[in-house]
KEDO-642385 format. One record per residue (C-alpha): z negated, y, x negated. Coordinates in pm, 1 decimal. Each point is the difference from the previous one (the first is absolute). Example, Ala and Ser with C-alpha at 12.3 -4.5 7.8 and 13.67 -1.06 7.14 Angstrom:
up, north, east
-780.0, -450.0, -1230.0 .
66.0, 344.0, -137.0 .
//
This chain:
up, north, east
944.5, 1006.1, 1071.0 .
134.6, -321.5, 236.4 .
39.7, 40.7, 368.2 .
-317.4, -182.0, 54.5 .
-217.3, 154.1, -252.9 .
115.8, 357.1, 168.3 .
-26.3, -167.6, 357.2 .
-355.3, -105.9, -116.9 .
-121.2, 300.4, -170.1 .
18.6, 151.9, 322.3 .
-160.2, -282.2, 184.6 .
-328.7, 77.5, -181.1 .
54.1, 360.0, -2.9 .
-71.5, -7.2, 362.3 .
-282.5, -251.4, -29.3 .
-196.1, 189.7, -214.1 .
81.1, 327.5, 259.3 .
-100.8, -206.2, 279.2 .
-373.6, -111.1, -215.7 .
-51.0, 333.0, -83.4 .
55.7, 123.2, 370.4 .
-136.7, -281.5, 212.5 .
-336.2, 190.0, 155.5 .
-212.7, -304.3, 9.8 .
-134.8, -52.2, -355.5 .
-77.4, -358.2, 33.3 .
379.9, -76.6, 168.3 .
87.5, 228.9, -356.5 .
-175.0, -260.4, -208.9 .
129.6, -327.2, 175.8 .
397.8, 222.8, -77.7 .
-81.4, 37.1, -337.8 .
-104.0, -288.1, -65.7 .
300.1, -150.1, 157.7 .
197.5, 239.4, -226.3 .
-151.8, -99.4, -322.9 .
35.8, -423.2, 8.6 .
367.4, 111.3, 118.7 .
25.6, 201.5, -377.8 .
-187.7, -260.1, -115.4 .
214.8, -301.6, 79.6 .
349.2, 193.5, 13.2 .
59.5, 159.7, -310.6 .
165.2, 337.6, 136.3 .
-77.5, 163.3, -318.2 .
-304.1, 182.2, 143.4 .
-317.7, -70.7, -213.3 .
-252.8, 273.4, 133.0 .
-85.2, 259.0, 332.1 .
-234.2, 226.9, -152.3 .
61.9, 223.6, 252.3 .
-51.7, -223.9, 265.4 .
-330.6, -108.2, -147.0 .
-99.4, 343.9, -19.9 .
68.4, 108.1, 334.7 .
-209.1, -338.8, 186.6 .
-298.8, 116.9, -223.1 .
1.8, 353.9, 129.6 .
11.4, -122.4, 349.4 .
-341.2, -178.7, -56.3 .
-190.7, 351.6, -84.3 .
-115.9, 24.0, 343.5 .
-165.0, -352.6, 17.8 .
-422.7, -6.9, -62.7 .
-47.8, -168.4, -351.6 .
-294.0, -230.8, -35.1 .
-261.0, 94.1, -234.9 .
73.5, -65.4, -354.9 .
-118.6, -324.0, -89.6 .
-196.9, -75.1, -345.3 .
199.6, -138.2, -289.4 .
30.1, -381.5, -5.5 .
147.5, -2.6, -390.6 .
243.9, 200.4, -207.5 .
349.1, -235.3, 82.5 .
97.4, -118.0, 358.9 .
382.7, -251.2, -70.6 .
118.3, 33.0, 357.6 .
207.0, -249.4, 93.5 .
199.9, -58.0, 340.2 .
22.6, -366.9, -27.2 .
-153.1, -260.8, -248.8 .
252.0, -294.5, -63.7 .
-47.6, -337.4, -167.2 .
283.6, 27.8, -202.9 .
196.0, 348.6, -70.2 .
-57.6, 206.6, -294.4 .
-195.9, 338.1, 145.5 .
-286.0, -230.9, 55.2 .
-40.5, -126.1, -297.7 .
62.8, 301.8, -148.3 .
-322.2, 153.5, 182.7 .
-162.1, -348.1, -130.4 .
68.1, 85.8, -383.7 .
-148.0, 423.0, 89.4 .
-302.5, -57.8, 115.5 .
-83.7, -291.2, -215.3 .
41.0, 249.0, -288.6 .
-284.1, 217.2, -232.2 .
226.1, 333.2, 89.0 .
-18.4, -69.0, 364.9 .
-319.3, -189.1, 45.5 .
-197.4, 215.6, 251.6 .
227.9, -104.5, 291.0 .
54.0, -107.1, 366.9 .
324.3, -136.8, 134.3 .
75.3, 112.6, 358.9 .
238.5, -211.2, 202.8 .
126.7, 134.2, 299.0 .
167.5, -252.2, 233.4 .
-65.9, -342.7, -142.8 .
-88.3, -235.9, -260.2 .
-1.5, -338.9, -54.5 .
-333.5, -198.0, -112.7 .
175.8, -38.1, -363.4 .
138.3, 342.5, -21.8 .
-333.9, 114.2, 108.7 .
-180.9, -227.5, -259.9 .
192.9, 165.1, -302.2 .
-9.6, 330.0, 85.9 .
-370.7, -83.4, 33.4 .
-40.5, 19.0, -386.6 .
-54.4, 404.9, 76.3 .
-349.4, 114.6, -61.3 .
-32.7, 134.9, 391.9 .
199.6, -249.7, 138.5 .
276.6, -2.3, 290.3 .
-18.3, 198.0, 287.6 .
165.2, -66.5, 293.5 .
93.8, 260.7, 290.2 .
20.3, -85.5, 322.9 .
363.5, -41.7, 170.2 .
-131.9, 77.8, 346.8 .
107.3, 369.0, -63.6 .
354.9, 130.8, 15.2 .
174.1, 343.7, -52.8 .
-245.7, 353.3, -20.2 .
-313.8, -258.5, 37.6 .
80.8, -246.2, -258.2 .
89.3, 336.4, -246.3 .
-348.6, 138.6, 81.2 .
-175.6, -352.2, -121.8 .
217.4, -33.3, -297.8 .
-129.4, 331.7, -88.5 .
-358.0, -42.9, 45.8 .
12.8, -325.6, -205.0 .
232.2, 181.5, -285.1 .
-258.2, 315.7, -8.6 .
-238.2, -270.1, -200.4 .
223.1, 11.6, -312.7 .
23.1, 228.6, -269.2 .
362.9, -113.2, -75.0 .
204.1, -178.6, 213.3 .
306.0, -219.1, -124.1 .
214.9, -101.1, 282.5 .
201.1, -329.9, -6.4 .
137.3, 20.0, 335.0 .
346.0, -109.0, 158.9 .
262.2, 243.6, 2.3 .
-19.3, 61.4, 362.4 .
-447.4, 67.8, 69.1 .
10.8, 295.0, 100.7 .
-316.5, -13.3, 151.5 .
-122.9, -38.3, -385.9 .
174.6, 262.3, -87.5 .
-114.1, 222.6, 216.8 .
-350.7, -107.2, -55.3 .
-13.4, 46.3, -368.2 .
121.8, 342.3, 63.7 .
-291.1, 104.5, 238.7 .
-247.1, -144.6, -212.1 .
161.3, 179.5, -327.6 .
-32.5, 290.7, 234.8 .
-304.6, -9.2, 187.4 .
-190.7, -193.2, -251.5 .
66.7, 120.2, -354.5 .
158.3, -355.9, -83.4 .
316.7, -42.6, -282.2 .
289.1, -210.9, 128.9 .
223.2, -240.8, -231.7 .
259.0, -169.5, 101.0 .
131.0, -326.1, -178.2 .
351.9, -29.3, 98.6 .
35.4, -364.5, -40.8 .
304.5, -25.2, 206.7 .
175.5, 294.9, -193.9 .
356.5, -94.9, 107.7 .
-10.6, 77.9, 372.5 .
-154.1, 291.0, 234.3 .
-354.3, 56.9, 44.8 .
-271.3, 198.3, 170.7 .
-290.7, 150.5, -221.7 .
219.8, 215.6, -266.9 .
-87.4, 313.8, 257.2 .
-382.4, -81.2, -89.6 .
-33.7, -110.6, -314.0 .
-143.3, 201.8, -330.7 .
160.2, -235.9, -167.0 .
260.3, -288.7, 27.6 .
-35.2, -253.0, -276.8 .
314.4, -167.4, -97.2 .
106.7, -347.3, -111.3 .
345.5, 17.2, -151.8 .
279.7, 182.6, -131.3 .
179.0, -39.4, 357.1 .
-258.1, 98.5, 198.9 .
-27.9, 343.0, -314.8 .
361.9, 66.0, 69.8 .
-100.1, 71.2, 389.1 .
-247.8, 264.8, -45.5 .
242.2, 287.2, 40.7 .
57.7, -148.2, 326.4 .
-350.6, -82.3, 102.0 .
-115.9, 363.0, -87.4 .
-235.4, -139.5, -232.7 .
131.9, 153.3, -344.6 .
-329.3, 188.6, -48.8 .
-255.3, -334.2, 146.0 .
137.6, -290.1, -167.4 .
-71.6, -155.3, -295.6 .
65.1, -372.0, -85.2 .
-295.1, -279.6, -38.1 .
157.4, -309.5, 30.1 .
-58.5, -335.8, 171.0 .
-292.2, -195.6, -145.2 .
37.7, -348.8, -85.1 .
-211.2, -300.0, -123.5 .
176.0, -59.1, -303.4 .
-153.6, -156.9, -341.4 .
-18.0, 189.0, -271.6 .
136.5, -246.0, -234.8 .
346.5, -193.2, 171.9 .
15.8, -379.4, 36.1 .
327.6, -84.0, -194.4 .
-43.7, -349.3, 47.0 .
242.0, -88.7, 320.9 .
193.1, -236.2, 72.9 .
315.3, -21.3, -154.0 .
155.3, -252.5, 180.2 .
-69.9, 103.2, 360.0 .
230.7, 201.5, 295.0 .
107.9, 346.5, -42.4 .
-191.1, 128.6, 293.9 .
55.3, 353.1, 194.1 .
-287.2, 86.3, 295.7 .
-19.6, 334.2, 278.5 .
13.6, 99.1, 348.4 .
311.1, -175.9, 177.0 .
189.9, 318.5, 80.3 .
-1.5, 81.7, -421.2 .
272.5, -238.5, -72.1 .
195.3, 80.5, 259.4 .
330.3, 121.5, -132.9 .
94.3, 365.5, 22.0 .
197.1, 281.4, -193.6 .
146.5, -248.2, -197.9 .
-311.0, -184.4, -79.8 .
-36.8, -375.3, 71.7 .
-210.9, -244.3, -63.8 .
118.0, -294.0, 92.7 .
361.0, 58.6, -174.3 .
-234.6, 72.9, -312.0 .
-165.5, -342.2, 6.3 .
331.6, -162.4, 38.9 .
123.7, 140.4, -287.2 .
-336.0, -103.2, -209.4 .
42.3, -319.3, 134.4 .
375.5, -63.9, -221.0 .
-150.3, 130.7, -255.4 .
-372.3, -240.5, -41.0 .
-99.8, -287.2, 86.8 .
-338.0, 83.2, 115.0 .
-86.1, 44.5, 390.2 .
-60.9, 307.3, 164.1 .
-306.2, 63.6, 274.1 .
-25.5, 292.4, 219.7 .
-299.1, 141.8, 141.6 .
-14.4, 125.6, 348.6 .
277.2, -49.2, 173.1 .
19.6, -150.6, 330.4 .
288.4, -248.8, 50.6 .
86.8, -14.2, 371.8 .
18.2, 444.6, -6.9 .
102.7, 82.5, -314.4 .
352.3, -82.2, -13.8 .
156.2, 175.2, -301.0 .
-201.2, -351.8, -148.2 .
204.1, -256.1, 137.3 .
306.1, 0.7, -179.9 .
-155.7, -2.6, -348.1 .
-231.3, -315.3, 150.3 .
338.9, -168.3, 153.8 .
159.0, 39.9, -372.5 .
-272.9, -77.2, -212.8 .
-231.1, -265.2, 188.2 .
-300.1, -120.8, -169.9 .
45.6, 229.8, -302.2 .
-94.1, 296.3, 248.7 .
-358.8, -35.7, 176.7 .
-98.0, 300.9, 256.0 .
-395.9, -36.8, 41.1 .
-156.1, 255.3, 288.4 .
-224.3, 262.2, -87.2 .
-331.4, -146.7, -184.2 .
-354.9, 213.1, -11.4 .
-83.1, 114.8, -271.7 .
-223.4, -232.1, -183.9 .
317.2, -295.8, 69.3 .
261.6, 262.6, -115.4 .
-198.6, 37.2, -349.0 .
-35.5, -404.0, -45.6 .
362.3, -22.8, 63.3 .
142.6, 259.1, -200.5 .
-208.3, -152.3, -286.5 .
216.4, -295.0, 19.5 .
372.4, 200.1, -78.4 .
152.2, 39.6, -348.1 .
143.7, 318.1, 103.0 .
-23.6, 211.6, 307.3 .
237.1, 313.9, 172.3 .
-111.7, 299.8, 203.6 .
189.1, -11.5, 294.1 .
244.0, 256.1, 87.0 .
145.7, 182.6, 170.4 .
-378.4, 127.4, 64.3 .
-223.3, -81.6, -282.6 .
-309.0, -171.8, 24.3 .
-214.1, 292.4, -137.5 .
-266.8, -78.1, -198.8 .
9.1, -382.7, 84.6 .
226.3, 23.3, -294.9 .
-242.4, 113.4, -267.8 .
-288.5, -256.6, 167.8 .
248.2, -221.3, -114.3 .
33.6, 90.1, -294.4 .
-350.7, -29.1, -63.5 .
-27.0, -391.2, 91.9 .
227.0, -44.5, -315.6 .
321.0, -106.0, 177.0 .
329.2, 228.5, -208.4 .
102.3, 259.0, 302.4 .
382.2, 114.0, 80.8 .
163.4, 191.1, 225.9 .
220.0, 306.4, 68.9 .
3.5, 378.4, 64.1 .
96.9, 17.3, 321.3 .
-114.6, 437.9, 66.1 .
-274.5, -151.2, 226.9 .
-259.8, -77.1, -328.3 .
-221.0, 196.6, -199.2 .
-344.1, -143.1, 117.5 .
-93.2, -172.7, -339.7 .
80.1, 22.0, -393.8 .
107.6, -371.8, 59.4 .
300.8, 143.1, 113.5 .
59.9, 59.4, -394.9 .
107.3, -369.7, -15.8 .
288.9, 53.9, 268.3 .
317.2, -9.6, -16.1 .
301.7, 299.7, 135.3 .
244.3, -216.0, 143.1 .
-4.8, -378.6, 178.7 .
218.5, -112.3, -279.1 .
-250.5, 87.8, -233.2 .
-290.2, -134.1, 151.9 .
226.1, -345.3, -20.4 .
117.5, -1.2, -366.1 .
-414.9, 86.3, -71.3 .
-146.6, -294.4, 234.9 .
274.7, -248.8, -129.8 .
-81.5, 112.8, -348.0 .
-379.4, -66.2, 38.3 .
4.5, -296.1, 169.7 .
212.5, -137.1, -215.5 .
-136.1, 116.0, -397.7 .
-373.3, 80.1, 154.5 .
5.4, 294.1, -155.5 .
99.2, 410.2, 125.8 .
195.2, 236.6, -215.0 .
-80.7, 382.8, -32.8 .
-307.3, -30.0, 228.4 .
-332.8, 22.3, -147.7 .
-221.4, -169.6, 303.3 .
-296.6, 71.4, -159.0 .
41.0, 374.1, -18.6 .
106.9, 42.0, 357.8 .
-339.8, -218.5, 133.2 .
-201.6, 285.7, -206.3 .
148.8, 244.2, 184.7 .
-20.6, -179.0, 342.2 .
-401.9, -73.2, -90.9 .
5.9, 376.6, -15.2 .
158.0, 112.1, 307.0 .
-165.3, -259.8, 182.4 .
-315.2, -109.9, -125.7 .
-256.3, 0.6, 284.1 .
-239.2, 235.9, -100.1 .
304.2, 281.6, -191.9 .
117.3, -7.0, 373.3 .
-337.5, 70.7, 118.3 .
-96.1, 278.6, -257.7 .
336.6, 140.3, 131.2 .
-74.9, -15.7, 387.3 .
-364.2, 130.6, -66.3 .
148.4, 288.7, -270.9 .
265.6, 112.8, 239.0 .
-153.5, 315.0, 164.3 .
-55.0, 149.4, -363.4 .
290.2, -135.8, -171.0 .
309.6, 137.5, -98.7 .
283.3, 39.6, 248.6 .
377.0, -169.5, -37.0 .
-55.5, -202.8, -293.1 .
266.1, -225.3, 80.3 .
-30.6, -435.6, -62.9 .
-81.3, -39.1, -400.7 .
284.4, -231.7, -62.5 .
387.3, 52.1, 29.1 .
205.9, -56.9, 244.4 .
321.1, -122.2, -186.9 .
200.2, -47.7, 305.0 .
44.9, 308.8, 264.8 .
-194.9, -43.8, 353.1 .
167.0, 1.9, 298.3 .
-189.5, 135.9, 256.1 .
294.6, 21.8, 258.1 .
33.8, -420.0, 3.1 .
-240.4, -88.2, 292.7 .
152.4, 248.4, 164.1 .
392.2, -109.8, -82.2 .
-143.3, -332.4, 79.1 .
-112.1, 57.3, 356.2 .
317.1, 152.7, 108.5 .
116.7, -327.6, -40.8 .
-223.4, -188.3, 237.4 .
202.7, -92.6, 323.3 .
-369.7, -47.8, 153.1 .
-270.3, 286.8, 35.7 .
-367.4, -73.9, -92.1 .
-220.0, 110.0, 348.8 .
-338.7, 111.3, -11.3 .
-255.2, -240.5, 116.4 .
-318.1, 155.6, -73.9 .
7.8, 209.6, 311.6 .
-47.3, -41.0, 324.6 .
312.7, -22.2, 184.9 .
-83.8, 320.3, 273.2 .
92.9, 251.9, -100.0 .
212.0, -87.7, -273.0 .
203.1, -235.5, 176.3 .
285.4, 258.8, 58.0 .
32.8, 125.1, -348.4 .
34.4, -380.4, -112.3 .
270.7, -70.5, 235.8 .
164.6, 348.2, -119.3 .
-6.9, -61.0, -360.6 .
166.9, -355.8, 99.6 .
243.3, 164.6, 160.6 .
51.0, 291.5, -280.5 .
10.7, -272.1, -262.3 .
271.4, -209.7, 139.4 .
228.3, 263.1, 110.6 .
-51.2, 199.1, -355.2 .
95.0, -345.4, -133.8 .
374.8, -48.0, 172.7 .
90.9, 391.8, -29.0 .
//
């Protein structure tokens, strides 16, 4: 262990001594919550306080419940925040748009936007919408109420809510309800493991973490749904860019891992142009030596919504997951539009069978692309094959049948494909020792977590020079 992961550790040992002894429950909730977007966004290799959980939901036995209120349908999708663009929103989209799921409600719990709100609207009891006026113990005791409608509940929600948590837990409680949780963000820390029956996975990373999560004997994979036809499109363009897309931070270079010195090395090899996805020019600066070398054969587009990103991938003759974090299961929707897929095993995959058409090394990935762009054709991979087995792994309504099956169905069935490359479950957190800049909280108000900021500042840049 470094200096600064020991130096850390027992940073948030004492913040989760000072949560669980802080008197005042609703100053316990505002720490927490302060503690869990710090796991969230700094990956300390913590991924779960069960026992933390557990001891905020004893602490509320005291409190007078309201009366149990009479079932509104058999699913409520709980979701923190609904987002234009972002996957966990469409992903609620696809659910509740299914046969398996059908008898639905989606539950937002901060905010959504008129669009976000439109598509999720495709449930058959529509989106409900709690009030933000509440904070702490109240806002717990009216998440409750509204989650004691549900037979099932199937939480969404960031990695730091708490609050949600906490109210899933009372209703499961108090209320007789059953408590998934999707974990959608299955590479970092989050709140909800304590409460959930069970914790439906989406990937062969996110199956490797169970022994740490404590969920050995609650989770069981499902899957991300996607829209994908059933039959692929194999009529692309041939002639157009080799294209790569994802969040800006995924291509930034790390553990040996870069990007930009990839395309470089493309670029000797083909004559074709490369676009990128996502990044944002004036920040991201591991881009501007490849763009100084290589000019107009390198074009860096920002981040497109969804709808854009689909037209525009369309147009590629070839595209390549980014690394060094994949793009998930953007890959395999991909796939799907008909456009040949590469990319490499970087330890952080394992969310699609698409990852079957990968290669193990960089200078693999480069002899395949080069080879394919230049013959047409792809040697030892059977595309065809490996877009059956993505239909079946994430065909909308095999997901659903999954997500509605999983309080009967069989425990630690791992992913059904293999995972030909080893995962490395230790690389976000090798990766964040690296940073020279901490990520802060801002989802909580500064009082009274203002002092345990300016501490972990402090414990961050001296762990860093000792």
């Amino acid at each position: 262990m470094t200096v600064r992961s020991t130096v850390l550790a027992d940073f948030i040992g004492a913040l989760v001594a000072r949560v669980s002894a802080e008197p005042d429950l609703d100053k316990a909730i505002k720490h927490a919550r302060f503690l869990g977007e710090l796991l969230w966004k700094n990956a300390f290799g913590v991924y779960q306080l069960i026992d933390l959980e557990q001891a905020l939901l004893e602490r509320f036995e005291p409190v007078s419940l309201p009366q149990r209120a009479p079932r509104l349908c058999r699913y409520g999708h709980v979701l923190t925040k609904a987002y234009d663009t972002g996957g966990h929103t469409r992903l609620v989209e696809r659910l509740v748009g299914s046969v398996a799921l059908d008898d639905s409600a989606v539950i937002v719990l901060t905010s959504a936007s008129d669009l976000a709100a439109q598509r999720l609207g495709k449930a058959r009891h529509g989106v409900r919408r709690v009030p933000r006026h509440a904070c702490g113990t109240a806002r717990v005791m009216a998440l409750m109420e509204e989650f004691s409608r549900y037979e099932t509940l199937v939480l969404y929600i960031h990695p730091h809510d708490i609050e949600a948590a906490l109210a899933a837990g009372l209703a499961k409680k108090h209320a007789g309800i059953r408590v998934l949780l999707f974990n959608h963000a299955d590479h970092v820390f989050t709140f909800g493991l304590g409460v959930a029956d069970r914790v439906l996975e989406i990937s062969h990373f996110g199956w490797q973490l169970r022994g740490v999560r404590k969920t050995t004997d609650r989770s069981l994979f499902v899957g991300i749904p996607l829209d994908l036809p059933s039959i692929r499109d194999t009529s692309c363009v041939r002639d157009g860019p080799v294209v790569a897309a994802g969040t800006a931070y995924k291509f930034r270079p790390a553990l040996d891992w870069s990007f930009p010195d990839f395309v470089q090395a493309l670029c000797k090899r083909i004559k074709r142009n490369v676009h990128i996805v996502g990044p944002r020019m004036l920040v991201d600066w591991w881009w501007w030596s490849a763009q100084v070398v290589l000019g107009r054969r390198l074009t860096l587009h920002r981040r497109l919504g969804h709808a854009d990103y689909l037209a525009f991938i369309s147009g590629a003759s070839a595209y390549v997951d980014s690394f060094p974090f994949v793009g998930g299961t953007a890959f395999a929707e991909v796939m799907g539009r008909g456009v040949s897929c590469f990319g490499v095993l970087t330890g952080t995959h394992g969310y699609s069978p698409a990852d079957l058409l990968k290669s193990s090394s960089v200078e693999q990935l480069l002899e395949a692309l080069t080879h394919y762009v230049q013959s047409g054709s792809r040697e030892t991979i059977d595309e065809d094959e490996i877009y059956r087995q993505v239909l079946a792994v994430h065909a909308v309504e095999c997901v659903a049948e999954r997500v509605a099956g999983a309080l009967t169905a069989e425990i630690g069935v791992a992913p059904p494909w293999p995972c030909e490359t080893d995962i490395d479950v230790t690389a976000f957190e090798r990766i964040w020792r690296q940073r020279r800049i901490p990520v802060l909280p801002v989802h909580t108000l500064p009082r009274p977590t203002v002092m345990a900021k300016l501490l972990f500042i402090k414990l961050f840049f001296r762990s860093a020079r000792a």
